[in-house]
C-alpha positions as a LaTeX table, in Angstrom:
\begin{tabular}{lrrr}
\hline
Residue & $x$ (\AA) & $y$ (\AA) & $z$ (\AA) \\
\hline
Unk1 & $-11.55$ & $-2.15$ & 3.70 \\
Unk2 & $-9.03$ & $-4.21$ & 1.21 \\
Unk3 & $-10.05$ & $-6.42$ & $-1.21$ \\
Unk4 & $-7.82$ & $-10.41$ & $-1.25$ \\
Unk5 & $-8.80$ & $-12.50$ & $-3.80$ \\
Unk6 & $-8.15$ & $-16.00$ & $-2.08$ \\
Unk7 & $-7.97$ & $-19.63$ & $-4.20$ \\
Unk8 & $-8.78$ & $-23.08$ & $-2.68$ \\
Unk9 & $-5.94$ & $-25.34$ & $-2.47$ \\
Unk10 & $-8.03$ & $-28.26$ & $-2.97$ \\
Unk11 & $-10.54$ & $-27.47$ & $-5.63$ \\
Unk12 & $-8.63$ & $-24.08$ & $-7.25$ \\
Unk13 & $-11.78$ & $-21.98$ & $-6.49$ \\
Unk14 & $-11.29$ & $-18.41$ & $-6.33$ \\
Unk15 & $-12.76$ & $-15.76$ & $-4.78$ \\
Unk16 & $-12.18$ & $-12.15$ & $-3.12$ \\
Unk17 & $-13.12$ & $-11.85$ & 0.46 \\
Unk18 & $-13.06$ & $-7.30$ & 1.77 \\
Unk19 & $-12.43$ & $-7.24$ & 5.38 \\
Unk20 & $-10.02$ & $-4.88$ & 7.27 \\
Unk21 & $-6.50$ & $-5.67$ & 7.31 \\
Unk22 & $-6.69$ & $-6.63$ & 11.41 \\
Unk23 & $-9.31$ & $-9.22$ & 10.32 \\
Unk24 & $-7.34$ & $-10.86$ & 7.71 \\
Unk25 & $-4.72$ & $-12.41$ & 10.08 \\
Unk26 & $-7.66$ & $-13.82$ & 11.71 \\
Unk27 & $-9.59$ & $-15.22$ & 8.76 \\
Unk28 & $-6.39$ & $-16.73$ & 7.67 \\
Unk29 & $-6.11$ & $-18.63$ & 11.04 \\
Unk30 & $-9.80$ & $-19.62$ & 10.75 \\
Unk31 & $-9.37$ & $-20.82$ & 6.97 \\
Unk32 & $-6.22$ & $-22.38$ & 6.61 \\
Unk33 & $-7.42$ & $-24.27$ & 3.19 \\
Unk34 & $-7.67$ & $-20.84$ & 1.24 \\
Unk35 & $-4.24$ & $-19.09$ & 0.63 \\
Unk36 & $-3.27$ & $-15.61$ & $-1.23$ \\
Unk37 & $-4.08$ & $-15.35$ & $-4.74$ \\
Unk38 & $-0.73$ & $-14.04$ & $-6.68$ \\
Unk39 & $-1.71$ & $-15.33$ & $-9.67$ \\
Unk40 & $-3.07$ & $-11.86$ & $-11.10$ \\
Unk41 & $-0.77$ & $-9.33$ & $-11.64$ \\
Unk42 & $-2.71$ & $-6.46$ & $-10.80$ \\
Unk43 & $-3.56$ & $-7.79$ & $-7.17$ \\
Unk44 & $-0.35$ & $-8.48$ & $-6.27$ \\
Unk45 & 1.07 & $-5.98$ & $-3.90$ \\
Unk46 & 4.12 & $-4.28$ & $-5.23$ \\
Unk47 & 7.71 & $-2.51$ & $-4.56$ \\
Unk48 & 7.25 & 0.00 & $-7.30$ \\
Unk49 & 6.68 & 2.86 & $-5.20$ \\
Unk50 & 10.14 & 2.51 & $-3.11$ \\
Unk51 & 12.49 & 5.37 & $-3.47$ \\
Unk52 & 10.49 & 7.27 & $-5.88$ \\
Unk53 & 8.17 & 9.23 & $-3.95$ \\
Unk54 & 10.20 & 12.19 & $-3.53$ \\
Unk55 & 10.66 & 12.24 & $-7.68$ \\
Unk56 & 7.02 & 11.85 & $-8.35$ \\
Unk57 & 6.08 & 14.67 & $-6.03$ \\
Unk58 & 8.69 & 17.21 & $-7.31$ \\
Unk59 & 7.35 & 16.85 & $-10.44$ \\
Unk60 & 3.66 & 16.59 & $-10.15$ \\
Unk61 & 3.55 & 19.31 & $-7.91$ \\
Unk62 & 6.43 & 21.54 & $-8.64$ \\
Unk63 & 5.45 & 24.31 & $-5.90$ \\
Unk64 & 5.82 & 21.98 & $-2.72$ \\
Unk65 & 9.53 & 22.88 & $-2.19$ \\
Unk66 & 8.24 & 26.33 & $-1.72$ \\
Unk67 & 5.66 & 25.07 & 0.96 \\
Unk68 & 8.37 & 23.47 & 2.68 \\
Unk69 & 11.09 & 26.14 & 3.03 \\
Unk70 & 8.23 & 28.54 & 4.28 \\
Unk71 & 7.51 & 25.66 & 7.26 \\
Unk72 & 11.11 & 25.17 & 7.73 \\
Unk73 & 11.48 & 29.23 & 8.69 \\
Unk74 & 9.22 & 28.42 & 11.63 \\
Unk75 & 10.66 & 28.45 & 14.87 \\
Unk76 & 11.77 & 24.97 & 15.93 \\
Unk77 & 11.06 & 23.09 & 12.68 \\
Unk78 & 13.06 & 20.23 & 11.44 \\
Unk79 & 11.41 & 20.72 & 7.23 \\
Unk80 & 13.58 & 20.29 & 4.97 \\
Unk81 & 12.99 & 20.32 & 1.12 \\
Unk82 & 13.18 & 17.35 & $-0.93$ \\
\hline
\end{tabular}
């Protein structure tokens, strides 16, 4: 389940509907009068995660190259380390 918090174009009301992300497109089409709420930074999906994975994993977990050259001895893998 995500969380949207939604505002009323008319009146500025806000509020956060949960639903499953295949029901959003839905309620969208069924309540065109309430758009995405952007106005709060911390509900605002971001970008900051692009590219940096592979970074953030070597060093939180510093063994996982070693998990990954033992899978990429196995016959007819395609592993490689990061």
């Amino acid at each position: 389940m995500a969380t949207y918090p939604v505002v009323h174009q008319e009146t500025g009301e806000k509020k956060e509907v949960s639903m499953s992300v295949h029901d959003w497109d839905k309620w969208k089409q069924n309540n065109p009068e309430w758009t995405r709420d952007y106005s709060d930074p911390s509900t605002v999906p971001g970008v900051g995660e692009v590219g940096e994975w592979r970074d953030k994993l070597r060093k939180s977990k510093p063994g996982w190259n070693d998990v990954l050259q033992k899978a990429s001895k196995m016959p007819g893998s395609r592993v490689k380390k990061l």
